[in-house]
DSSP file (Angstrom, degrees, kcal/mol; ACC not computed):
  #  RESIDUE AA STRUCTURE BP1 BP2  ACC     N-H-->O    O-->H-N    N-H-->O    O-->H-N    TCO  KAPPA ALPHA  PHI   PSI    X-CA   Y-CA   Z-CA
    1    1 A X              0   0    0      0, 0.0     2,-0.2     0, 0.0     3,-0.1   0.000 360.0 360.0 360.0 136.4  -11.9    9.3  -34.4
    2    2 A X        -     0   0    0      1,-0.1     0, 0.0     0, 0.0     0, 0.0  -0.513 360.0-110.3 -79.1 145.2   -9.0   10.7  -37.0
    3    3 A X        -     0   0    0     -2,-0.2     2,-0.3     1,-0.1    -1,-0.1  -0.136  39.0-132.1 -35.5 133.1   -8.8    9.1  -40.5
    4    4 A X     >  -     0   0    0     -3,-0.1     4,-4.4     1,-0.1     5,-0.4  -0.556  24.9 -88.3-108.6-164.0   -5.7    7.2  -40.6
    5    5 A X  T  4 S+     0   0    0     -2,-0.3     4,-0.2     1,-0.2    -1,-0.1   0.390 122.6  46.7 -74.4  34.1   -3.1    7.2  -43.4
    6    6 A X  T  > S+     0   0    0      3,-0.1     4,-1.2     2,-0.0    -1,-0.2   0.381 114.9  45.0 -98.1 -43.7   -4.4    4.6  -45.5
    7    7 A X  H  > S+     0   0    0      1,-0.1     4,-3.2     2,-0.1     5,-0.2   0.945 113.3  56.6 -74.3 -17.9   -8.1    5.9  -45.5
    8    8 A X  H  X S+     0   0    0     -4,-4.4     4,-1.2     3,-0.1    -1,-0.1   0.945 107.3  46.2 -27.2 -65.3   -6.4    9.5  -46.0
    9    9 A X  H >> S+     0   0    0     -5,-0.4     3,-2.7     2,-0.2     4,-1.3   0.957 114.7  43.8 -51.5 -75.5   -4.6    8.5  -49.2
   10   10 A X  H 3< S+     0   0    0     -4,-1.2     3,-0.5     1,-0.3     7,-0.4   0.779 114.5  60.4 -79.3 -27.7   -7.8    6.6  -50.9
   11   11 A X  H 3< S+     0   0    0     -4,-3.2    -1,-0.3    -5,-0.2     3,-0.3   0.774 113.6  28.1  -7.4 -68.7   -9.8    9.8  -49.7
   12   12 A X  H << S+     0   0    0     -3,-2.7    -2,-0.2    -4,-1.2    -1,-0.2   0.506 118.8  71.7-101.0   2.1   -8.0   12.3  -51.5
   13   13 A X    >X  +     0   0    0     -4,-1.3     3,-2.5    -3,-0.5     4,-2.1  -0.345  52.3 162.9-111.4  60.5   -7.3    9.5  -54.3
   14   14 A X  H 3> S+     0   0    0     -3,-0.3     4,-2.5     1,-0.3     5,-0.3   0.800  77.6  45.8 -40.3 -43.8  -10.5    8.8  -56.0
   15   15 A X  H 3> S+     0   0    0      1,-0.2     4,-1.1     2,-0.2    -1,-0.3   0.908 117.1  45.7 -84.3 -10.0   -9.1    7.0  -59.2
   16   16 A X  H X4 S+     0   0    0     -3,-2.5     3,-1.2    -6,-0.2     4,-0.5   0.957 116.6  48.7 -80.5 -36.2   -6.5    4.6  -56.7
   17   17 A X  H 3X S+     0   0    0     -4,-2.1     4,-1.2    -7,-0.4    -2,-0.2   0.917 108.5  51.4 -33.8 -73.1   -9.9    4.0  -54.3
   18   18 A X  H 3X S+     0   0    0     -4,-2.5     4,-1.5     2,-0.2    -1,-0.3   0.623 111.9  48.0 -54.3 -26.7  -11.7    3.2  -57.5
   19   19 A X  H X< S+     0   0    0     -3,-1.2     3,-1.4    -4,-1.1     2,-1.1   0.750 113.9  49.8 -84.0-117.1   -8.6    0.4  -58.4
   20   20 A X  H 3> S+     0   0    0     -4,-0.5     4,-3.1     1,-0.4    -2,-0.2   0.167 103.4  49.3 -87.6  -0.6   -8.8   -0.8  -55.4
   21   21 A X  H 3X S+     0   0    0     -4,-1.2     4,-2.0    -2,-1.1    -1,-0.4   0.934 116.9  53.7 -84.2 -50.1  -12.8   -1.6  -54.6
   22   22 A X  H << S+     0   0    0     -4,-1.5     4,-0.2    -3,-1.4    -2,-0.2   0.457 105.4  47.4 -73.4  -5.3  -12.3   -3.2  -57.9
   23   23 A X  H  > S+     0   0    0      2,-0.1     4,-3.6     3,-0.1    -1,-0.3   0.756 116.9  44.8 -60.8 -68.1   -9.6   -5.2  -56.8
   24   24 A X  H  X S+     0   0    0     -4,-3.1     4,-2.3     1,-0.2    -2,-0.2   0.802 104.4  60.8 -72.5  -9.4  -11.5   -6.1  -53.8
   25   25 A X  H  < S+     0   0    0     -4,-2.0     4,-0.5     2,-0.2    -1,-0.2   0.908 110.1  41.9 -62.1 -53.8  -14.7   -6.8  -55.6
   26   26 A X  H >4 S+     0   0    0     -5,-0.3     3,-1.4     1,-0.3     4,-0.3   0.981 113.9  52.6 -84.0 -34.1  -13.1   -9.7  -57.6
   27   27 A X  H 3< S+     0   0    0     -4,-3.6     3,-0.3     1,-0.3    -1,-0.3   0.753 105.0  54.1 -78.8 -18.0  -11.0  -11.1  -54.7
   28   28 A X  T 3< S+     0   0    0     -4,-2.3    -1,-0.3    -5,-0.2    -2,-0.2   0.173 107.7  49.4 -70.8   7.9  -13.9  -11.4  -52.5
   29   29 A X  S <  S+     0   0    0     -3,-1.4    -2,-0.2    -4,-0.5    -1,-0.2   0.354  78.3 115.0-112.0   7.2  -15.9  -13.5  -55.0
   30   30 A X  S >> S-     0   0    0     -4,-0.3     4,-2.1    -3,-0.3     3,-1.6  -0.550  83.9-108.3 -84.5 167.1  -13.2  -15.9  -55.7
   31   31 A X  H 3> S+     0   0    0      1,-0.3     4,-2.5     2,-0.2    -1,-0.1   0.696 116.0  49.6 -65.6 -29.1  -14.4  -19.3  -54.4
   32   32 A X  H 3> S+     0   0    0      2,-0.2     4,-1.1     3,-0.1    -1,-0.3   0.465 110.5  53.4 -82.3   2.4  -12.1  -19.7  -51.3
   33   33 A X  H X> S+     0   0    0     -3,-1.6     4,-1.5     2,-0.2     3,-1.4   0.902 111.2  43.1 -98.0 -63.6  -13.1  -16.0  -50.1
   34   34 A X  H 3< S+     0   0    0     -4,-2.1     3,-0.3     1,-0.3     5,-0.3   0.858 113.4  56.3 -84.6 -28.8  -16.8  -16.8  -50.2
   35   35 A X  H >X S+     0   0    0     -4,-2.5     4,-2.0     1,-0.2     3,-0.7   0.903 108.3  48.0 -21.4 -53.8  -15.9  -20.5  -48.4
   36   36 A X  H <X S+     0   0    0     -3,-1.4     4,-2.0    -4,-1.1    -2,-0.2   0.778 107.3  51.5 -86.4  -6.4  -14.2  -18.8  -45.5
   37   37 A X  H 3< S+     0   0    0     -4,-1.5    -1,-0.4    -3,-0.3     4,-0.2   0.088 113.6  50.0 -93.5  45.4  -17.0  -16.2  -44.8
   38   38 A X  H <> S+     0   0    0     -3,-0.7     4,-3.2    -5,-0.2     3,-0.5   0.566 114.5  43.5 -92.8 -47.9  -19.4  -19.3  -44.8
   39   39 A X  H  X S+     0   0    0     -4,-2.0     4,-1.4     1,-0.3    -2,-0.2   0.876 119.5  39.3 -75.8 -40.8  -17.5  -20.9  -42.7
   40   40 A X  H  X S+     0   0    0     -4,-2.0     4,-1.6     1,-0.2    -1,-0.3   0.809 109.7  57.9 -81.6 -20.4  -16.8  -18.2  -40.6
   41   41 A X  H  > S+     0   0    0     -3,-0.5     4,-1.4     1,-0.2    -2,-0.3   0.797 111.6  47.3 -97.4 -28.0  -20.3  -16.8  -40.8
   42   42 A X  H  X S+     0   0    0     -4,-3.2     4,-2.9     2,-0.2     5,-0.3   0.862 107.2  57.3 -58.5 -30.8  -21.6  -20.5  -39.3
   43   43 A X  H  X S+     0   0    0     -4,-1.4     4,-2.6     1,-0.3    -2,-0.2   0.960 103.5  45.6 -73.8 -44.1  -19.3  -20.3  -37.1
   44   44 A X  H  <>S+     0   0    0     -4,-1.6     5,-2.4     1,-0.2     6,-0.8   0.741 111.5  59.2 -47.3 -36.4  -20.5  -16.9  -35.7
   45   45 A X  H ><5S+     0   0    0     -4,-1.4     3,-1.3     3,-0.2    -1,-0.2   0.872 105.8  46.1 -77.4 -37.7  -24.2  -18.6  -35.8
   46   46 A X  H 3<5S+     0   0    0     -4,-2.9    -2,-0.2     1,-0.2    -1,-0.2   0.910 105.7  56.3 -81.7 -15.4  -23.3  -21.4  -33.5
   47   47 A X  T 3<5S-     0   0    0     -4,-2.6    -1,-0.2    -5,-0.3    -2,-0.2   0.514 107.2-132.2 -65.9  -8.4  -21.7  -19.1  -31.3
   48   48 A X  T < 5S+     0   0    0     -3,-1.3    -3,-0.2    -4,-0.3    -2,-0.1   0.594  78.9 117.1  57.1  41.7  -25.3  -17.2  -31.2
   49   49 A X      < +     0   0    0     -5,-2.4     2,-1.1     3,-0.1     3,-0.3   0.074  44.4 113.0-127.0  19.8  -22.9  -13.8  -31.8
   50   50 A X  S    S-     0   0    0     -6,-0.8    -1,-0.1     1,-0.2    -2,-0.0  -0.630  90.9 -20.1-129.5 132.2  -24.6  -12.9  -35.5
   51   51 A X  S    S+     0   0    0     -2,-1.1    -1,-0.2    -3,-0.0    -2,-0.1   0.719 105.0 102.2  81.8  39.1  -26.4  -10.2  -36.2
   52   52 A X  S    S-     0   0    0     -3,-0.3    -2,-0.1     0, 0.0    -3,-0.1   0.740  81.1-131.3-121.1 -57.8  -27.3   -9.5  -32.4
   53   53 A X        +     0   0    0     -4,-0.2    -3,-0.1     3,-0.1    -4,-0.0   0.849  56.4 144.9  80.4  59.4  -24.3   -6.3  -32.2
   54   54 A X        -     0   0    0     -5,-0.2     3,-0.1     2,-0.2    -4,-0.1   0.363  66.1-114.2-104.4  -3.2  -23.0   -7.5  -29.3
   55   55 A X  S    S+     0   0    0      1,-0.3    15,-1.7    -6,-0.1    16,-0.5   0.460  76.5 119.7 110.2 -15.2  -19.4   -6.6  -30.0
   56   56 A X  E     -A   69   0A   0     13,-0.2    -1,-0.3    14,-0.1     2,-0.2  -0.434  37.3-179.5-100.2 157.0  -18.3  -10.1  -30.2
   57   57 A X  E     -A   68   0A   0     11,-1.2    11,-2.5    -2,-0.1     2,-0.6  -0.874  36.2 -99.9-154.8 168.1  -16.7  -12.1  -33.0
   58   58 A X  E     -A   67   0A   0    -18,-0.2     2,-0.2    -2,-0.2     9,-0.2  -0.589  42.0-170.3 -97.0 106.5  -15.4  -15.5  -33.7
   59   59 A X  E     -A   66   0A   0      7,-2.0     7,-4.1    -2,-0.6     2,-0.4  -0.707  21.4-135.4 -97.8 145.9  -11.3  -15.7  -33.4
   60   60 A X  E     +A   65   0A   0     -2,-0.2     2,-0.4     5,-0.2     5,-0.2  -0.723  25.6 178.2 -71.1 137.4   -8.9  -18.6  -34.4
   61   61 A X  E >   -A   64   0A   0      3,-1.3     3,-1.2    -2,-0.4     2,-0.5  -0.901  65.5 -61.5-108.6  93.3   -6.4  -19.0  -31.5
   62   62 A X  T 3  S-     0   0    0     -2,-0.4    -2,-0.0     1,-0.2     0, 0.0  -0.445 112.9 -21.7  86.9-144.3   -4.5  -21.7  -32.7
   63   63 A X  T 3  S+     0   0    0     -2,-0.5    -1,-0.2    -3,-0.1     0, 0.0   0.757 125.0  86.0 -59.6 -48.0   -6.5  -24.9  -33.3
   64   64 A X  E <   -A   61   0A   0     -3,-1.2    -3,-1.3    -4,-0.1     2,-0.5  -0.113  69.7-145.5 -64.0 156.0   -9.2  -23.5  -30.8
   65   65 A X  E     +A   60   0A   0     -5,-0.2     2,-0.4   -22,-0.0    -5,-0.2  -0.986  35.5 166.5-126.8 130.9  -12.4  -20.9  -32.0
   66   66 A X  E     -A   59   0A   0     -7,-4.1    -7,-2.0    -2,-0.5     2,-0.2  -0.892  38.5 -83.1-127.2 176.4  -13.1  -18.4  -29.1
   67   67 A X  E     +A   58   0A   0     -2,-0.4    -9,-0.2    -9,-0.2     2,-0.2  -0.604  47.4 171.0 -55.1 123.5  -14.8  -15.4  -28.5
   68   68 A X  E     -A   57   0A   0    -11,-2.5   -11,-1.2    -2,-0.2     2,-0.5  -0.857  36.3-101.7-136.5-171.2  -13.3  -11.9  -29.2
   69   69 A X  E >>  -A   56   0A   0    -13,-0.2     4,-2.7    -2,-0.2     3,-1.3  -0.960  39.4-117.8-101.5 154.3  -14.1   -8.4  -29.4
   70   70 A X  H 3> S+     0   0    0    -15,-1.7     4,-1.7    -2,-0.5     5,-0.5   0.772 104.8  44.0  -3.5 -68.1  -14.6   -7.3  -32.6
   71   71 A X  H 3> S+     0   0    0    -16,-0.5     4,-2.0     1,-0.2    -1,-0.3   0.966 114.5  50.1 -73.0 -40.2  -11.6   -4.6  -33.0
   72   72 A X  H <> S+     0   0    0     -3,-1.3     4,-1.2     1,-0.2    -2,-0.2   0.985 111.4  45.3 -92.0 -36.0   -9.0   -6.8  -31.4
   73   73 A X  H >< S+     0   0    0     -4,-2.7     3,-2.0     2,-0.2    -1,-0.2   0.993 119.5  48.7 -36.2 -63.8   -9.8  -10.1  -33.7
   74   74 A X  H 3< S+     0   0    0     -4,-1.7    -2,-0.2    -5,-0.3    -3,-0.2   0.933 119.9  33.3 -52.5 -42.9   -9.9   -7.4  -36.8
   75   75 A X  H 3< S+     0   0    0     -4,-2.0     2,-0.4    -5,-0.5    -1,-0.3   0.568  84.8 118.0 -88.3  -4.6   -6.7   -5.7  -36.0
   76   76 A X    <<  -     0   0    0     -3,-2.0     3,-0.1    -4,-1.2    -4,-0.0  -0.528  43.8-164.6 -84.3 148.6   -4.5   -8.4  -34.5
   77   77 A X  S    S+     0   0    0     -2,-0.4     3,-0.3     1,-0.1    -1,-0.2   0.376  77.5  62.8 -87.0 -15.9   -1.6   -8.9  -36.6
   78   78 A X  S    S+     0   0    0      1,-0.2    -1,-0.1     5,-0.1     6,-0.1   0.714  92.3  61.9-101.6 -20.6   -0.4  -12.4  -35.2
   79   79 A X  S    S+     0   0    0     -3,-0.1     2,-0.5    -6,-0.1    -1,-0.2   0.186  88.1  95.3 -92.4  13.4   -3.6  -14.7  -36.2
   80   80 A X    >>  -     0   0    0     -3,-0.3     4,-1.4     1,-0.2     3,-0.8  -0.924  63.9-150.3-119.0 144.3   -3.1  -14.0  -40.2
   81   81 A X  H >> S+     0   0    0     -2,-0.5     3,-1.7     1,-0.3     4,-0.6   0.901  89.3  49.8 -52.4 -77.2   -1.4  -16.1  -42.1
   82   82 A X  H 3> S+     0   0    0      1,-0.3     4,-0.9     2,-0.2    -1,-0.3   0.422 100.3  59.3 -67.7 -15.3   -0.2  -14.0  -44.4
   83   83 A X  H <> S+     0   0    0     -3,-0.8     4,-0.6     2,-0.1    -1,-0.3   0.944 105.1  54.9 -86.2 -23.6    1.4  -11.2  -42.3
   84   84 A X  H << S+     0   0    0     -3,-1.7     4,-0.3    -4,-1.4    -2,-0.2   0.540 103.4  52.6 -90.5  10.1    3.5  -13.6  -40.8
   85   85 A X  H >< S+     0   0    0     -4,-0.6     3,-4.5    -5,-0.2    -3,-0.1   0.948 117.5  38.4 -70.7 -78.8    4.7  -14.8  -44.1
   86   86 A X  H 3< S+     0   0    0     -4,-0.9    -2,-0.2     1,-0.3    -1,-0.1   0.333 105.7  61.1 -57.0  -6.9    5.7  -11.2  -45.0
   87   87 A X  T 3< S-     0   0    0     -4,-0.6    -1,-0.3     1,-0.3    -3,-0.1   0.639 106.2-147.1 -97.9 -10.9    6.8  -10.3  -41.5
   88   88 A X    <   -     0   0    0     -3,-4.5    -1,-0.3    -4,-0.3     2,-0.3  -0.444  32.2 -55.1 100.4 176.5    9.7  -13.7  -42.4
   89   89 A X        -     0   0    0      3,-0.3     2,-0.0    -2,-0.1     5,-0.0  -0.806  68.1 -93.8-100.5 162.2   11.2  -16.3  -39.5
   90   90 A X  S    S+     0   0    0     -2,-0.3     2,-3.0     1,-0.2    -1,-0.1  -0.159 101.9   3.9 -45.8 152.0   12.8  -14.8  -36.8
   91   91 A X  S    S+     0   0    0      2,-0.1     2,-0.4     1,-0.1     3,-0.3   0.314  87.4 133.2  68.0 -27.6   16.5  -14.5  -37.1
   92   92 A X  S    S-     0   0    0     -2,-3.0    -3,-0.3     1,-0.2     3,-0.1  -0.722  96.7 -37.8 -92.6 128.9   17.0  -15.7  -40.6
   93   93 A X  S    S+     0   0    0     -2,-0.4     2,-0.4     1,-0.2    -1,-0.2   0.456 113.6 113.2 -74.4 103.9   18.8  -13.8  -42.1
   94   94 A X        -     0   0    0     -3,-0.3     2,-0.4    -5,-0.0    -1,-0.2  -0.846  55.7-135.8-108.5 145.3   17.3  -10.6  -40.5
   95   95 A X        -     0   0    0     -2,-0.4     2,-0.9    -3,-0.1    -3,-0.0  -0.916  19.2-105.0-115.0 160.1   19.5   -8.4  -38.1
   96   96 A X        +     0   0    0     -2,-0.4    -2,-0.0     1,-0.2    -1,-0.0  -0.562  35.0 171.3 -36.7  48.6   18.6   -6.7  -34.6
   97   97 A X        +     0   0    0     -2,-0.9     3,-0.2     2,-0.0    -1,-0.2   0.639  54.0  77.8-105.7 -17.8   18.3   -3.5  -35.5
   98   98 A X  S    S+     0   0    0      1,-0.1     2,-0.2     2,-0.1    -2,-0.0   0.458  93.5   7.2 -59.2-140.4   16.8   -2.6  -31.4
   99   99 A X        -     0   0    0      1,-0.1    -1,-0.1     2,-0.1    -3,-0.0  -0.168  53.5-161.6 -76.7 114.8   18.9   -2.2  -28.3
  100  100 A X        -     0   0    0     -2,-0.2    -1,-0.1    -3,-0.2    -2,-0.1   0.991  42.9-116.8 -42.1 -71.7   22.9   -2.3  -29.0
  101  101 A X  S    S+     0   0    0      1,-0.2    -1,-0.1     0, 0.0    -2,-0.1  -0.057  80.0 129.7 142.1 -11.8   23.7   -3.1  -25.0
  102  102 A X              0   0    0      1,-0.2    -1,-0.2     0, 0.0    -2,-0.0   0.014 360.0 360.0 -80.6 173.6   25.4    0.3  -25.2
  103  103 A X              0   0    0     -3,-0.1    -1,-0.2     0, 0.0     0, 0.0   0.418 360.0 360.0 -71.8 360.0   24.6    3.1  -22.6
């Protein structure tokens, strides 16, 4: 599988890499980071889907905890809070920029 453009960049950009493990180093110790993987890593236990490498992991839908695989939990873009702050509400004021109606 090809690199994509974010691992490209930190690739050929040792000192921004180096900024940014040390970025992630301190924001994964802060006290609500190591809460939610507790929380999350129990959650995974009761589900019997950790540390077996079955593929599986434990997704919020909503209120609800299901089953997911792995890659589509990790990548989906609609269960984090914080892209859909950045992505805005619908409509406000954002414009349409897609299909005119024209031919």
């Amino acid at each position: 599988m090809a690199l994509g453009r974010t691992a490209k960049y930190y690739r050929d950009n040792p000192e921004a890499r180096k900024k940014r493990l040390a970025y992630q180093k301190r924001y994964n110790a802060r006290k609500a980071q190591i809460a939610r993987r507790v929380r999350n890593n129990r959650e995974n236990h009761k589900f019997g889907t950790y540390g077996n490498y079955d593929g599986k992991d434990v997704s919020h839908k909503g209120k609800r905890i299901v089953l997911e695989k792995e890659s589509k939990n990790r990548a989906s873009k609609s269960n984090t809070p914080g892209d859909r702050r950045a992505r805005g509400k619908k409509g406000k004021g954002r414009k349409n920029k897609g299909n005119k109606g024209g031919k």
